[in-house]
Structures are given as C-alpha cells and as structure tokens.
C-alpha positions, 0 to 999 in steps of 0.5 A: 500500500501506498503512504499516501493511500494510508495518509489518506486512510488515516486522516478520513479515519481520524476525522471520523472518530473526532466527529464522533467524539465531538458529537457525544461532547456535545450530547452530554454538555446539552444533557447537562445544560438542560438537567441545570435549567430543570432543576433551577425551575423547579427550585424557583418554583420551590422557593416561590412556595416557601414565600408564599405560605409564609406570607399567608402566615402573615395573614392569618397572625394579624387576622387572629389578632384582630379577631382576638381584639374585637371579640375582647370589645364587642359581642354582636347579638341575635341569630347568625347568618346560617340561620337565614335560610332557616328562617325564611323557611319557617315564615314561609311555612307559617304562611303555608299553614291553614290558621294563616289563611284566615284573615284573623292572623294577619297581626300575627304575620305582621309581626312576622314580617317584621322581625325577619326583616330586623333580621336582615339588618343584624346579617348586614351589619355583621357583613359590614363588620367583618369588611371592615375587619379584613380592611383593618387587617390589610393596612396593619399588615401594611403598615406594621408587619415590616416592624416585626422581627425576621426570626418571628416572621420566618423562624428557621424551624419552619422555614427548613419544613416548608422548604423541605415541602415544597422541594419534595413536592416538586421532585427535588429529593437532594439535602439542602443547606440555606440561609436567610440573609438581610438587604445589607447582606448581612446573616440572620440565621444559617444551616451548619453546612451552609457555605456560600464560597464553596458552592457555585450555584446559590438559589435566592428568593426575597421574602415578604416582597411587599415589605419595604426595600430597606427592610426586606431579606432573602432566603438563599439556597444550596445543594450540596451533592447536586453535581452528583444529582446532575452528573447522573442523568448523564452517566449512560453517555461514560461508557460510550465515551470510555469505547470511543477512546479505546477505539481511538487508541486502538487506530492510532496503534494501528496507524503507528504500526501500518507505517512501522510496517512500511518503514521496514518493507522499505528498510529491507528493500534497501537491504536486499539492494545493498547485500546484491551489490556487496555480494556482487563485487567479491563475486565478480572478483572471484569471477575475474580471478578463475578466468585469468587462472586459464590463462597460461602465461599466468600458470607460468609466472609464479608471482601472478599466480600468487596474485591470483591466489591471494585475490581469491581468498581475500573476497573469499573471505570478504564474502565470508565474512559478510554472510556471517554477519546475516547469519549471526543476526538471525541466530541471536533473533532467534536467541539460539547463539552460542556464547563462549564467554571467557577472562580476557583483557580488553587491553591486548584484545584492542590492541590486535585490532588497531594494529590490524587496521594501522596498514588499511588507515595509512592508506586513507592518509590518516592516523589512529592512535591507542590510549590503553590506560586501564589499569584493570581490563580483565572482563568476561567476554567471547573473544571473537565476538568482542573482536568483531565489536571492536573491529566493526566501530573502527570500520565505520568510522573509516567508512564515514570518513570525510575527504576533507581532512586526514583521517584521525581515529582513537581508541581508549580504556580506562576504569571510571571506578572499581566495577567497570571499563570504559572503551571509547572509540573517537573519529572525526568522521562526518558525525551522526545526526541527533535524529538518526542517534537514536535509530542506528543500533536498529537492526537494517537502519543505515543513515544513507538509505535507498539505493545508494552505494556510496557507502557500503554495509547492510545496516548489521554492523552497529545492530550487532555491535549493540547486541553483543554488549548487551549480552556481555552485560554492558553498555554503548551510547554515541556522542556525535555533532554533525561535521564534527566526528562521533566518539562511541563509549562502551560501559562493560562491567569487570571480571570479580 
C-alpha cells in the first residue's frame, strides 16, 4: 500500500472518530445544560412556595389578632347568618299553614314580617363588620408587619419544613443547606453546612416582597451533592465515551504500526539492494580471478599466480565474512547463539585490532592512535565476538570518513571506578545526526538509505555491535555533532 493511500486512510479515519467524539461532547454538555435549567425551575418554583405560605402566615397572625381584639370589645347579638335560610323557611311555612289563611292572623304575620326583616339588618351589619375587619387587617399588615422581627416572621424551624415541602413536592429529593440573609447582606440565621464560597450555584428568593426595600431579606439556597444529582442523568453517555477512546487508541496503534510496517518493507528493500551489490563485487572478483587462472602465461609466472591466489581468498573471505554477519543476526533473533564467554583483557584484545587496521588507515592518509590506560581490563567476554565489536566501530568510522581532512581515529580504556571499563572509540568522521542517534543500533537502519552505494554495509554492523554488549552485560551510547566526528563509549562491567 501506498503512504499516501494510508495518509489518506488515516486522516478520513481520524476525522471520523473526532466527529464522533465531538458529537457525544456535545450530547452530554446539552444533557447537562438542560438537567441545570430543570432543576433551577423547579427550585424557583420551590422557593416561590416557601414565600408564599409564609406570607399567608402573615395573614392569618394579624387576622387572629384582630379577631382576638374585637371579640375582647364587642359581642354582636341575635341569630347568625346560617340561620337565614332557616328562617325564611319557617315564615314561609307559617304562611303555608291553614290558621294563616284566615284573615284573623294577619297581626300575627305582621309581626312576622317584621322581625325577619330586623333580621336582615343584624346579617348586614355583621357583613359590614367583618369588611371592615379584613380592611383593618390589610393596612396593619401594611403598615406594621415590616416592624416585626425576621426570626418571628420566618423562624428557621419552619422555614427548613416548608422548604423541605415544597422541594419534595416538586421532585427535588437532594439535602439542602440555606440561609436567610438581610438587604445589607448581612446573616440572620444559617444551616451548619451552609457555605456560600464553596458552592457555585446559590438559589435566592426575597421574602415578604411587599415589605419595604430597606427592610426586606432573602432566603438563599444550596445543594450540596447536586453535581452528583446532575452528573447522573448523564452517566449512560461514560461508557460510550470510555469505547470511543479505546477505539481511538486502538487506530492510532494501528496507524503507528501500518507505517512501522512500511518503514521496514522499505528498510529491507534497501537491504536486499545493498547485500546484491556487496555480494556482487567479491563475486565478480572471484569471477575475474578463475578466468585469468586459464590463462597460461599466468600458470607460468609464479608471482601472478600468487596474485591470483591471494585475490581469491581475500573476497573469499570478504564474502565470508559478510554472510556471517546475516547469519549471526538471525541466530541471536532467534536467541539460539552460542556464547563462549571467557577472562580476557580488553587491553591486548584492542590492541590486535588497531594494529590490524594501522596498514588499511595509512592508506586513507590518516592516523589512529591507542590510549590503553586501564589499569584493570580483565572482563568476561567471547573473544571473537568482542573482536568483531571492536573491529566493526573502527570500520565505520573509516567508512564515514570525510575527504576533507586526514583521517584521525582513537581508541581508549580506562576504569571510571572499581566495577567497570570504559572503551571509547573517537573519529572525526562526518558525525551522526541527533535524529538518526537514536535509530542506528536498529537492526537494517543505515543513515544513507535507498539505493545508494556510496557507502557500503547492510545496516548489521552497529545492530550487532549493540547486541553483543548487551549480552556481555554492558553498555554503548554515541556522542556525535554533525561535521564534527562521533566518539562511541562502551560501559562493560569487570571480571570479580
């Protein structure tokens, strides 16, 4: 598959699971906006009740007081206005009945008629009395409940019953705290858990709104767990939200290893190129070299014939050397390589190599030198293996040479403290940049990629030197500034 086909996978599949993530956000906000504007409403409605029935306590105070006064002063006389029905009903059965249809009775319905009628006159004084009653209560009302104290119009124990009421009746089943506060802002009373600066949303409702504005006071409201109240019919929407992301993070695992997997097809591409021209030029040496041993005039001469000889083994050996390093890459994948670790000291094992490669440095017009300065280079390590890790670093180096200035390499040993030895192996070669630092220990990984020759090697050498000192039981980092040469430190822990 393309990259760009798998770019564009990727973005369509990213812009989907961000739509989706975007639409459920959304849900939940609207969710919550719409349960807060529910239970604001109801509260209102609430608290709205609470000032009611306590203005109709009001009421009733001063109506009783008035009723208790008048009572004190005036006792009205004669029958009620309950008992109006009953006597139009007996005049009229008087008027029905047989001694009143004579004419000698008709003193006697004049008297009837005329106490019915003082009747009437006591109903419609009693009507006007209680009128003017209820007018008196009003203006006292008016005038005078503002006087009373807070605590007596609305004491606390009654406050908490009806709020308590009123919230249950319409739904509102949560724990309440409140308060009842004056004009200037000033606490009449509270609740313990009343705590104004901890709580966002604090629901207010003035009381005795007839009061005047100087003197009037606010029962203030909180709900401690309402979050939780709120939260709640949003809930369902968690598990939705927990599967979105899991499926986010499983795409983008996806993503990350669909390019890995296409950064190694292109890696072991780029191998496959690089091991045919490194198998190509030993072969066509060998190929050269057969051909001239038909010739005759070689068979004669000795010296040529030696050529020949020394040629063929040298890039048989070159070959050799290059399919091992395939076939030990694939030995220790598969964790079935044999180690013989043994005491050896680092010095003379180092010393070998530089000396080996002095000839092939002098050819380059360079220089290398060996600062062999432990004092303890005893460590457990297979010989030719660490010969190859040695071998293999001074060997980069010389392949990244630069060709402007004379080749200088350095090895050096010493013992940052009693357990360990440190190697380091310095050039001044064209440097590693940061970003390839951390990839050039990977296994096929070369900083000259594609289909270039310049430079030649699989990208096994440093991955096989990163393995051996692993299981050796030590370390190896790289400093290196592009343009200034690399130094690689190698950490190995010393044979007890």
């Amino acid at each position: 598959m393309k990259k760009s086909t798998i770019w564009l996978l990727t973005i369509v599949m990213a812009l989907t699971l961000l739509g989706l993530l975007a639409v459920q956000i959304m849900y939940m906000e609207n969710m919550i906006k719409m349960r807060n504007e529910q239970f604001k409403e109801l509260v209102t409605r609430s608290l709205y009740g609470v000032s009611t029935m306590l203005e109709q306590n009001e009421t009733k105070y001063y109506l009783d007081q008035d009723l208790q006064e008048a009572e004190a002063a005036f006792h009205p006389q004669g029958l009620g206005l309950d008992h109006e029905s009953d006597l139009r009903t007996d005049t009229m059965a008087m008027l029905d009945s047989p001694q009143m249809q004579r004419p000698a009775n008709l003193s006697t319905l004049r008297d009837l008629t005329d106490t019915y009628s003082i009747r009437q006159e006591i109903l419609k004084g009693q009507y006007l009395y209680q009128k003017g009653l209820l007018n008196e209560v009003i203006l006292t009302i008016l005038m005078q409940s503002s006087d009373r104290p807070i605590t007596e119009r609305a004491d606390s124990a009654t406050v908490s019953e009806y709020l308590r009421s009123e919230l249950e009746n319409n739904g509102v089943h949560l724990p309440f705290e409140f308060a009842v506060t004056s004009r200037a802002g000033g606490m009449v009373y509270c609740t313990d858990g009343y705590a104004p600066e901890k709580q966002r949303d604090i629901y207010s409702q003035v009381l005795f709104a007839n009061d005047p504005q100087s003197k009037r006071h606010t029962l203030c409201v909180t709900f401690p767990s309402k979050r939780d109240y709120i939260t709640s019919s949003v809930r369902f929407m968690i598990p939705s939200f927990v599967f979105t992301l899991i499926l986010m993070a499983v795409f983008i695992y996806t993503v990350v290893i669909a390019f890995r997997q296409k950064k190694l097809s292109e890696i072991k591409n780029d191998f496959i190129n690089n091991m045919t021209h490194e198998f190509k030029t030993p072969i066509s040496s060998i190929s050269i070299a057969a051909q001239m041993l038909n010739d005759d005039s070689v068979r004669k001469s000795d010296a040529r014939l030696k050529h020949v000889a020394t040629v063929i083994n040298d890039e048989t050996k070159r070959l050799r050397f290059q399919v091992e390093k395939v076939l030990q890459m694939s030995m220790f994948d598969r964790k079935n390589a044999t180690m013989r670790l043994e005491e050896e000291d680092a010095n003379g094992c180092i010393y070998s190599v530089v000396n080996t490669f002095k000839i092939k440095v002098d050819n380059y017009g360079g220089s290398i030198r060996a600062d062999l300065d432990a004092e303890d280079p005893i460590v457990n390590v297979d010989r030719m293996h660490f010969t190859n890790v040695i071998f293999n670093l001074l060997d980069n180096a010389i392949k990244y040479r630069r060709e402007d200035v004379p080749l200088q390499l350095r090895v050096e040993t010493r013992n940052p403290d009693e357990d360990t030895l440190e190697i380091a192996i310095s050039d001044n070669g064209i440097g590693i940049k940061r970003d390839d630092q951390k990839k050039i220990f990977e296994k096929f990984y070369r900083v000259s990629t594609g289909n270039r020759h310049d430079v030649k090697g699989f990208g096994l050498g440093l991955a096989y030197v990163h393995k051996m000192i692993t299981l050796f039981g030590g370390t190896i980092r790289v400093e290196s500034e592009p343009g200034q040469g690399s130094r690689f430190i190698i950490i190995l822990p010393l044979l007890k």
